[in-house]
C-alpha positions in Angstrom: -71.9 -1.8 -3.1 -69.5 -4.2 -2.5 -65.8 -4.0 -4.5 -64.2 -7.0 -6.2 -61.1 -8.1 -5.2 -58.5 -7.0 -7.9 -60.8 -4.0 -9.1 -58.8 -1.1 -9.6 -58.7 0.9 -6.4 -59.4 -1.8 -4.5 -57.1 -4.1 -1.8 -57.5 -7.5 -1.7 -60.1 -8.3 0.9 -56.8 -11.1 2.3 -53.9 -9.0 3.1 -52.3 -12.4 2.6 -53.0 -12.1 -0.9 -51.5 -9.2 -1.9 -48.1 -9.0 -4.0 -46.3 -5.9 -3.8 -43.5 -7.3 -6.6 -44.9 -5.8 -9.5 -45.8 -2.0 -7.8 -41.7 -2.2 -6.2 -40.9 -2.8 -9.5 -42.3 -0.1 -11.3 -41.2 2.2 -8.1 -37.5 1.1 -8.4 -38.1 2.2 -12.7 -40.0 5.7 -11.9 -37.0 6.5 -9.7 -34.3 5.1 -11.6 -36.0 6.8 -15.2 -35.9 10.6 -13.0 -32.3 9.8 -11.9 -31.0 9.5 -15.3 -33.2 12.0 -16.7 -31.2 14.7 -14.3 -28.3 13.6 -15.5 -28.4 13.5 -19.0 -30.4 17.3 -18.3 -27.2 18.6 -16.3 -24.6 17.0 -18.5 -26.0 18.3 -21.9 -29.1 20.4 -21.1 -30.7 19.0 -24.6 -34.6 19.0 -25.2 -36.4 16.3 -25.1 -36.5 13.7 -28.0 -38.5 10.2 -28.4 -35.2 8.5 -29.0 -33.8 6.3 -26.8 -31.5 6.8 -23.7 -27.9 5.7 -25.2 -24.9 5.2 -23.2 -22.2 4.5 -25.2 -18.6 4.3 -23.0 -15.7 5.6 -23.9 -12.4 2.9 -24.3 -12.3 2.5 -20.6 -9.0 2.7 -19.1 -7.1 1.2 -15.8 -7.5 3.5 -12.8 -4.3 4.7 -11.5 -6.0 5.1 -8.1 -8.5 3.4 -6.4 -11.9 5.2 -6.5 -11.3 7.6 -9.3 -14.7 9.3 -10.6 -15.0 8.2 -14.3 -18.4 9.6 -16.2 -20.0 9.3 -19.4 -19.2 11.8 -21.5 -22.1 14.3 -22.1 -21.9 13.5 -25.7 -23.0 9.9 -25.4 -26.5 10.3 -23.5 -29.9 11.7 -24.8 -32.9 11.8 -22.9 -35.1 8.8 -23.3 -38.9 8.3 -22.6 -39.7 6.7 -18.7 -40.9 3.4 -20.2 -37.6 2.5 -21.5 -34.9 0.1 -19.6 -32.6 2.1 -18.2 -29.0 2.2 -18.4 -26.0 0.6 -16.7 -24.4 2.3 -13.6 -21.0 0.4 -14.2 -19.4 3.6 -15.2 -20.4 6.2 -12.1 -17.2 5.2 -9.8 -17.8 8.2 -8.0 -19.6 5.7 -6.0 -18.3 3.4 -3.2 -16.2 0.0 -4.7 -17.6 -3.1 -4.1 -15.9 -5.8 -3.1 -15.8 -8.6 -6.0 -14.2 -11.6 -6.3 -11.4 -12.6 -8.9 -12.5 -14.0 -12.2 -10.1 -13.7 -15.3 -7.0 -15.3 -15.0 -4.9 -12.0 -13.8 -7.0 -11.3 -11.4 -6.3 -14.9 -10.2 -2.8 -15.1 -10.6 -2.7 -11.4 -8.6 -4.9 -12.7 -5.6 -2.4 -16.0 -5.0 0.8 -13.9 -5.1 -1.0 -11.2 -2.4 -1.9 -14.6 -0.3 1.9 -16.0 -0.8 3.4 -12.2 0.6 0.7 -12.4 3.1 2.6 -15.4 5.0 5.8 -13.0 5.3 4.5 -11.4 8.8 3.3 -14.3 10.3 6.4 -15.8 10.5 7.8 -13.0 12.9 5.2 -14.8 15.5 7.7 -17.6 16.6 8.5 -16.8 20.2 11.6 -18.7 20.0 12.8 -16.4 17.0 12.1 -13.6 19.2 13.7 -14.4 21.9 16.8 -15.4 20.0 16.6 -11.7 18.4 17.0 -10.0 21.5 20.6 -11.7 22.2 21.2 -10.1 19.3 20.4 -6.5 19.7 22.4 -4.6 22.4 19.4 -3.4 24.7 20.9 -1.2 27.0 22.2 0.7 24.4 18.6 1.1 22.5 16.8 2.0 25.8 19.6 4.4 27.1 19.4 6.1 23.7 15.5 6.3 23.5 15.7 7.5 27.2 17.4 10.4 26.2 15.5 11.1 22.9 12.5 11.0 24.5 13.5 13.3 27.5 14.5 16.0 25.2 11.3 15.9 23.8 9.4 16.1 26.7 11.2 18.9 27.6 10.6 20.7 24.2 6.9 20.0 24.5 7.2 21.6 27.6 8.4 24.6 26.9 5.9 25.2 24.6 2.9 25.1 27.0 1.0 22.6 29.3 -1.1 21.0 27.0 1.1 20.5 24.1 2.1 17.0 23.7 5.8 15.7 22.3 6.0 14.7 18.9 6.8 10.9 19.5 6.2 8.8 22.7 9.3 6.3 24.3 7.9 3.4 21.5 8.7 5.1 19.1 11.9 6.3 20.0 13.1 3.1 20.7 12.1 1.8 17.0 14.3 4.9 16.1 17.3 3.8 18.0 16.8 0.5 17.1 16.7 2.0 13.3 20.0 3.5 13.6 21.8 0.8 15.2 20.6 -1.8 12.5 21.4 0.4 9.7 25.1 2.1 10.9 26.4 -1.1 13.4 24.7 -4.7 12.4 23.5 -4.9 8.8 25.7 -5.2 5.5 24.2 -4.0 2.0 25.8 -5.9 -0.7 25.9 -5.3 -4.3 28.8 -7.8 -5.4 30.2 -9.6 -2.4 33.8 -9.6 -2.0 35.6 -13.0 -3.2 36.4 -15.4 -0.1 39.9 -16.0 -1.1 41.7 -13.0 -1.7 39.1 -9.9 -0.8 38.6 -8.7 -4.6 35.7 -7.5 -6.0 33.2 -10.0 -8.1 31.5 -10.4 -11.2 28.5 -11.3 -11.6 28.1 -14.4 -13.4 24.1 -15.3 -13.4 22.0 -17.4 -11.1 22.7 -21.1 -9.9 20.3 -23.8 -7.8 19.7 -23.5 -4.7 21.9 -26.8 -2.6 19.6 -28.2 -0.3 20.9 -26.4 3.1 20.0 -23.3 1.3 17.0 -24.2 0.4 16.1 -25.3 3.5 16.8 -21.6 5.4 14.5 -20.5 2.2 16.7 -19.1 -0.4 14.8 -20.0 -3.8 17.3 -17.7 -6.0 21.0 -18.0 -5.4 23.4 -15.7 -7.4 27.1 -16.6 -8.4 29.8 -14.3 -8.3 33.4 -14.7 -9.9 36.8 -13.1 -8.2 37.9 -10.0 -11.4 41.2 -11.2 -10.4 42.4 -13.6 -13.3 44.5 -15.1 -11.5 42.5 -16.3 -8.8 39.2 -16.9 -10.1 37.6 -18.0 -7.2 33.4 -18.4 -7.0 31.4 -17.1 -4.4 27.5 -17.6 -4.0 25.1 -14.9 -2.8 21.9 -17.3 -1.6 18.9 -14.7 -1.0 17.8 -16.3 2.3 13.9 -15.7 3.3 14.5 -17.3 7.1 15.0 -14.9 9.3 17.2 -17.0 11.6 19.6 -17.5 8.6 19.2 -13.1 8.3 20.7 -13.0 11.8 23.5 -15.1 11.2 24.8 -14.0 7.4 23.5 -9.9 8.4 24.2 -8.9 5.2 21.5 -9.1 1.6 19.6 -6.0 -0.1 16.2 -4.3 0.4 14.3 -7.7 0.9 16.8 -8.8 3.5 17.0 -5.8 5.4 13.1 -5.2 5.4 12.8 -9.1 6.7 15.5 -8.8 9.4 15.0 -5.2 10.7 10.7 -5.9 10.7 11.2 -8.7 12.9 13.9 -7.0 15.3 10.9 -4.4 16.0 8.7 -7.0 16.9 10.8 -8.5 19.0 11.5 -4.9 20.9 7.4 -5.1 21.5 6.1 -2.9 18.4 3.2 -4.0 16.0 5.1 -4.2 12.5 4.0 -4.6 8.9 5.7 -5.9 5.9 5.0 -3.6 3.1 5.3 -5.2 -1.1 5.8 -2.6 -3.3 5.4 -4.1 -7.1 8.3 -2.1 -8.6 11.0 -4.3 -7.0 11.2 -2.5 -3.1 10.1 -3.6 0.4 10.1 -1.9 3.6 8.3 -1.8 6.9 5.7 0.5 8.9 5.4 0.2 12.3 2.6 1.3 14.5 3.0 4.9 16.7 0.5 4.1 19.8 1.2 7.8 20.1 0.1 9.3 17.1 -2.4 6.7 16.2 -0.9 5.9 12.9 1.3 3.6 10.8 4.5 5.0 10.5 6.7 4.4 7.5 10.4 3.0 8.4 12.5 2.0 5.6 16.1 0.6 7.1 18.0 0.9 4.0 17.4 4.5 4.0 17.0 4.8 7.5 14.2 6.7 7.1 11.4 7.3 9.4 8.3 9.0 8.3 9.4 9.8 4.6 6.4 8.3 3.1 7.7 10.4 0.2 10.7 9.7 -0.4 10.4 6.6 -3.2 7.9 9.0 -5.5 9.2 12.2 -5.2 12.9 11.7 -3.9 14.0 8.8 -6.0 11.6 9.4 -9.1 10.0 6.0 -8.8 7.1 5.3 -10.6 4.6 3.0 -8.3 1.2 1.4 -8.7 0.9 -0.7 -6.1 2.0 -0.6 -2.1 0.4 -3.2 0.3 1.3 -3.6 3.8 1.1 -7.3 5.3 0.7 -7.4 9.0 -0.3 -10.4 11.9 -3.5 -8.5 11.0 -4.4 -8.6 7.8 -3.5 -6.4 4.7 -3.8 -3.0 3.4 -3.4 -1.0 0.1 -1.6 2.0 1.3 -0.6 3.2 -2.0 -2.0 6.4 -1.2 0.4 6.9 1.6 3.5 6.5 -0.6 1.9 8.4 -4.0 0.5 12.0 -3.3 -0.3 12.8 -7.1 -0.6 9.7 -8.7 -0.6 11.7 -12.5 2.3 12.4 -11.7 4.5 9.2 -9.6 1.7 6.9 -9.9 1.7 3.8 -13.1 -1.5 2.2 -14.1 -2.6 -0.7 -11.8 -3.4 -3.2 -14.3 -3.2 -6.5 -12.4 -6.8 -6.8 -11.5 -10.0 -4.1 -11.1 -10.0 -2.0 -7.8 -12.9 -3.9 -6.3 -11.2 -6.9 -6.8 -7.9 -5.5 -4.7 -10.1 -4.6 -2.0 -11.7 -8.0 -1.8 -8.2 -9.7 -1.8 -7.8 -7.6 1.0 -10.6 -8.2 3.1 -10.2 -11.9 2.4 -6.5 -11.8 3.9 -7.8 -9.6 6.7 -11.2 -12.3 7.4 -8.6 -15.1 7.1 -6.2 -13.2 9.9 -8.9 -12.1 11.7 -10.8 -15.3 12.3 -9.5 -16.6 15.3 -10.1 -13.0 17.3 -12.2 -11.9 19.9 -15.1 -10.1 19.0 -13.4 -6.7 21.3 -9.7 -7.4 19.1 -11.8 -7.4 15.9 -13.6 -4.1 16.8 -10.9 -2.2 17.7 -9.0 -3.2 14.1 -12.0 -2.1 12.4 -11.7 1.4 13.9 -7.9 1.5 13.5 -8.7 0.7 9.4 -11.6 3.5 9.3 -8.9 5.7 11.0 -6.0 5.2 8.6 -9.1 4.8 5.9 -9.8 8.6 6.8 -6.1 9.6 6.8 -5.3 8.2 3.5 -8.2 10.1 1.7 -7.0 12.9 3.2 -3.5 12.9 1.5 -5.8 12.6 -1.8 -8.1 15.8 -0.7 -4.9 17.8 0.3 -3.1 16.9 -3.3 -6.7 17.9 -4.6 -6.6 21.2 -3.2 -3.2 22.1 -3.7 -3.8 21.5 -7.5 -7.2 23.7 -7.2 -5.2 26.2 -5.5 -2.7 26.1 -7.9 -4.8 26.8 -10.5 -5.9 30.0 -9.1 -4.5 33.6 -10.3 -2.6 34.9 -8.1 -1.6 31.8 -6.5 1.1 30.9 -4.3 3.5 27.9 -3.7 1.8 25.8 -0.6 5.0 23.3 -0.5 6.5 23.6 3.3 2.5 24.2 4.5 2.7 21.1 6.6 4.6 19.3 8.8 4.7 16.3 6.3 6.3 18.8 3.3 9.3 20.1 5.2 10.7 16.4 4.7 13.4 17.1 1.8 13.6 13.4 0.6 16.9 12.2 -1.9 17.8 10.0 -4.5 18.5 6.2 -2.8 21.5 6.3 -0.5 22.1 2.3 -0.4 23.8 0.0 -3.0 26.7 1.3 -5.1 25.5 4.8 -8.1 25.8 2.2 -10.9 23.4 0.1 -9.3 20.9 3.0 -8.2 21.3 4.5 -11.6 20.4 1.1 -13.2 17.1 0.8 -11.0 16.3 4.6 -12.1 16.3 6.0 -7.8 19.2 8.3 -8.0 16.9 11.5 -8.0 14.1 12.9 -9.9 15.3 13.8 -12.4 16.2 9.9 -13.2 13.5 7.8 -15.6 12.3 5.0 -13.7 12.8 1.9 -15.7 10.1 -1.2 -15.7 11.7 -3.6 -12.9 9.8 -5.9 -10.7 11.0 -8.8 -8.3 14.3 -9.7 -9.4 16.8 -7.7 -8.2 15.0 -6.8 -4.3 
């Protein structure tokens, strides 16, 4: 006997006919209904009832670190029959972030001050800049001192067997004499600058507008200082100059300065640099080890190299956010600089994680446009790489918590290579002004500042 088309059973005798929308959709349901039901089985193990599957959230909270897991409590589910719609996954963030545009007006206002920092880097690409840096820095010197450093450590390496390779390769001893020589011999830190007229210290007396040659060598902020000495009383101005040609000349300013200057000195000595923002009022720069295959943090106030550490755990800063700014796009490498973040980190409220990443990878698409398709494939293996070494600074705080936890347990601080690093309170700008910013030590609160005083 012949079958009718549509019988139950029965395919459509035209293949062309048939419309698999309504059998994927009940397929996607039967899978999604057994998901849930394993869930709310493991979380509360309760019997079976004809009520509904309820989700009811707890007040959610901001995520002090990107990718968090944050689950229902078992509390708020109950098994619910198959047939019923089931409910949202917003709240499983144990699963990957995805990338989502800005929407509210914070979000917003976030995403165009990322895209204003995100300029800083490029203007390091002037070759006329560079070559004008390099009269300035005393070569012979750098390169004799890297020469030796690295020497030494070749011959450490070797005596420790003939595969063993030394810790940091000629690049990156030269970023290390250039580090010392900036810091000790051609930059000035200033807190009050002296007064021009008879050498006393100043008082600060408040902010004053920009005249138009400073704003032209980009100082938007200009501080005034008076001369304590009554009977002088002389004024002196302080412009917070942006341009790194004006850097060179005045060689003197604070954090912001000396992150500008000294990041664009190493890429005039031939090293990839980034500018890193940190939102509670601090900059400084990381610059790429072609030997070890990773960004390395430089701060040349400190003049600290590798001590990712120190601003959480030496000065007792509290940080949310830390994003690095390069020719190449931009990265959040909070996790570099905040181990435990229950402990050093503060909420990051300006805008939901996935939106930060997709601020990020429209800086990088933006940076990135122009490349060859080889350039754009090695970045993207560089970013999985550092990608894979900043999860593991949040698996190694992991276990030492677990491990902590344990009876018997002892201290693991010194286990590796990146413990031994005793960082310290800040060691630039005068104790009053340290102790006012809260990075004297850890012991210190950390007071609420953001981008007025860098």
């Amino acid at each position: 006997m012949q079958r009718q088309p549509g019988a139950p059973g029965t395919a459509p005798t035209n293949p062309g006919d048939f419309d698999a929308t309504e059998l994927s959709r009940q397929f996607e349901q039967l899978l999604r209904s057994r998901r849930l039901n394993n869930l709310a089985h493991r979380d509360g193990g309760r019997p079976s009832t004809p009520s509904s599957y309820d989700f009811h959230p707890s007040t959610p909270t901001h995520q002090q670190y990107p990718g968090t897991p944050r689950t229902p409590h078992s509390s708020h589910l109950s098994p619910r029959p198959s047939n019923a719609p089931p409910p949202s996954y917003s709240s499983y963030r144990s699963l990957p972030i995805v990338p989502s545009p800005p929407q509210d007006a914070a979000s917003l206002k976030f995403r165009n001050l990322l895209l204003t920092l995100s300029v800083t880097p490029t203007k390091y690409e002037n070759p006329g800049l560079l070559d004008d840096a390099l009269t300035y820095i005393p070569t012979e010197r750098i390169y004799a001192e890297a020469d030796e450093e690295h020497n030494i450590m070749l011959a450490q390496a070797a005596s420790m067997g003939d595969n063993v390779k030394p810790e940091w390769g000629y690049q990156d001893c030269v970023i290390k004499s250039l580090l010392r020589w900036f810091k000790r011999s051609f930059f000035t830190f200033v807190n009050n600058p002296i007064c021009p007229a008879c050498y006393s210290p100043t008082v600060a007396c408040g902010m004053t507008p920009p005249t138009p040659d400073e704003s032209a060598r980009g100082a938007s902020r200009v501080e005034l200082y008076r001369c304590s000495d009554s009977s002088c009383g002389a004024y002196e101005r302080f412009p917070r100059y942006s341009d790194v040609w004006a850097l060179l000349e005045t060689k003197r300013g604070r954090c912001g300065e000396w992150a500008n200057c000294f990041s664009m000195l190493c890429k005039a000595a031939g090293a990839r640099v980034r500018w890193v923002w940190n939102s509670e009022d601090h900059v400084w720069t990381e610059v790429y080890s072609e030997h070890q295959k990773r960004w390395i943090h430089v701060d040349a106030c400190e003049e600290a190299w590798d001590n990712p550490r120190l601003y959480a755990e030496g000065w007792g800063k509290k940080i949310a956010y830390c994003i690095a700014f390069s020719i190449d796009g931009a990265t959040d490498v909070t996790r570099r600089y905040v181990r435990n973040p229950a402990a050093h980190g503060l909420d990051r409220t300006r805008c939901p994680e996935e939106v930060l990443l997709w601020i990020m990878q429209e800086v990088r698409k933006m940076r990135r446009e122009n490349m060859g398709k080889e350039e754009r494939r090695r970045l993207m293996k560089e970013d999985e790489r550092e990608e894979k070494e900043l999860r593991g600074y949040v698996a190694q705080t992991l276990a030492k918590q677990l491990s902590a936890m344990m009876p018997g347990s002892i201290s693991t601080q010194g286990a590796s290579g990146d413990d031994t690093k005793l960082p310290a309170g800040r060691q630039s700008g005068t104790e009053e002004w340290v102790r006012a910013r809260g990075e004297g030590g850890t012991g210190q609160p950390s007071p609420d500042r953001r981008d007025d005083q860098r």
